[in-house]
C-alpha positions in Angstrom: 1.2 24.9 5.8 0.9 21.9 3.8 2.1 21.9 0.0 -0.1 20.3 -3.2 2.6 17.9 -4.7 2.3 16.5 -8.3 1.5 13.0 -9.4 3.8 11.3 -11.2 1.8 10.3 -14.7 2.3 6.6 -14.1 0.3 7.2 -11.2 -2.1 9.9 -12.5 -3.3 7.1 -15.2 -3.5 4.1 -12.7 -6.6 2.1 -12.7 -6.6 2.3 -8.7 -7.5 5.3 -7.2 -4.3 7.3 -5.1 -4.9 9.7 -2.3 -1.9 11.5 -0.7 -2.2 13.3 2.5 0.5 15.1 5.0 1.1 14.1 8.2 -1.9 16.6 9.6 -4.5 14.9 7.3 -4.2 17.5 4.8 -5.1 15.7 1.1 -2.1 16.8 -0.8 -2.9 15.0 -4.2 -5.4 12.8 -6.0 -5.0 10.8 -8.8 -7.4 11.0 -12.1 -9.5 7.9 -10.5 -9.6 9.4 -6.9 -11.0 12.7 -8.3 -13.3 10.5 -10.3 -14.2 8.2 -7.5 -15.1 11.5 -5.2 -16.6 13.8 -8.0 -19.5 13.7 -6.0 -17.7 15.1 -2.7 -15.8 17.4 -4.6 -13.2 15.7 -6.6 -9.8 17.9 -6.6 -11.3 20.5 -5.3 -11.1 17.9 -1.9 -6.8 18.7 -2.3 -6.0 21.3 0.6 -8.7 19.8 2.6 -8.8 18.0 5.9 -8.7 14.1 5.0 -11.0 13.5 8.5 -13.8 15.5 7.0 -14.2 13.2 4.3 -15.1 10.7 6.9 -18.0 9.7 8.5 -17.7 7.4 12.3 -16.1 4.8 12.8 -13.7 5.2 10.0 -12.9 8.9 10.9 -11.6 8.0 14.3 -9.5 5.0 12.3 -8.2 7.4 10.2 -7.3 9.8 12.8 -5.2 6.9 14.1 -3.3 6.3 11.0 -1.6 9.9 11.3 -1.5 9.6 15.3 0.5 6.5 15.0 1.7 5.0 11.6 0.7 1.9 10.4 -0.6 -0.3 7.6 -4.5 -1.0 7.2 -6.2 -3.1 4.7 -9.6 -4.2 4.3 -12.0 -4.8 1.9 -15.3 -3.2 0.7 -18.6 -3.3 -1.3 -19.8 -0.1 -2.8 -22.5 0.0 -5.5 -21.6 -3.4 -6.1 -17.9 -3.4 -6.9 -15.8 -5.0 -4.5 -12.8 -3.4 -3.7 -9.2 -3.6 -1.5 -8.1 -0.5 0.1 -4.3 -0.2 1.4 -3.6 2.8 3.8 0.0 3.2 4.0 2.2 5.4 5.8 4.9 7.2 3.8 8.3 8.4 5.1 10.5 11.8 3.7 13.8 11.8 5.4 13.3 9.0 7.8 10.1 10.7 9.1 6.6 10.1 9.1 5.0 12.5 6.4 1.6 11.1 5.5 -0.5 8.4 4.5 -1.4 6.9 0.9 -4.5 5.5 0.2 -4.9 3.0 -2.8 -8.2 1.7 -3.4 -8.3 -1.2 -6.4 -11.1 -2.6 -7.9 -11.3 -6.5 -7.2 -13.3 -9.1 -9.8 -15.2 -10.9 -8.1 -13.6 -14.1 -10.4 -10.4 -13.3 -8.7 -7.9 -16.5 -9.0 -5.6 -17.0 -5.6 -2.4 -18.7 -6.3 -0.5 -20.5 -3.3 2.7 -20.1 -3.7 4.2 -21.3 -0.3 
């Protein structure tokens, strides 16, 4: 059985939006902008549920395969015309897999790119 853990408040007052889940999919937090993001799905209400049934195909299946085998994903969206960058990151306790974290961020759209190389 999966456990609800607490948001740090650094992270519950981030201007991204933070979604924890366990290794299974279970959602096992959401930050202030997360539960404000998916108020209309449910919100925190969402925290105990199945991450895949938040889903819709393709990105279900891709999902699926982020807690079948652990890996970074990044891409970028347009939602009710914000553009934004989403990181899905695995997160280790012990050594082993636990979960993933999902950080959405807003992105302006006068976004200045530095190269630094």
């Amino acid at each position: 059985m999966s456990e609800r853990i607490g948001i740090p408040a650094w992270i519950e007052g981030l201007e991204a939006a933070a979604t924890v889940t366990d290794r299974r999919g279970t959602i096992l937090a959401m930050n202030a902008r997360a539960r404000e993001l998916f108020a209309g799905d449910g919100g925190g209400a969402l925290v105990g549920k199945s991450v895949f049934d938040c889903h819709p195909e393709p990105a279900r299946t891709k999902t699926r395969a982020l807690h079948e085998s652990p890996s970074p994903n990044h891409y970028t969206i347009r939602k009710r015309g914000l553009r934004k960058i989403v990181h899905q990151l695995p997160w280790f306790e012990g050594g082993r897999f636990a979960g993933v974290v999902e950080i959405s961020l807003p992105i302006p759209e006068d976004l200045p790119e530095f190269d630094r190389g």
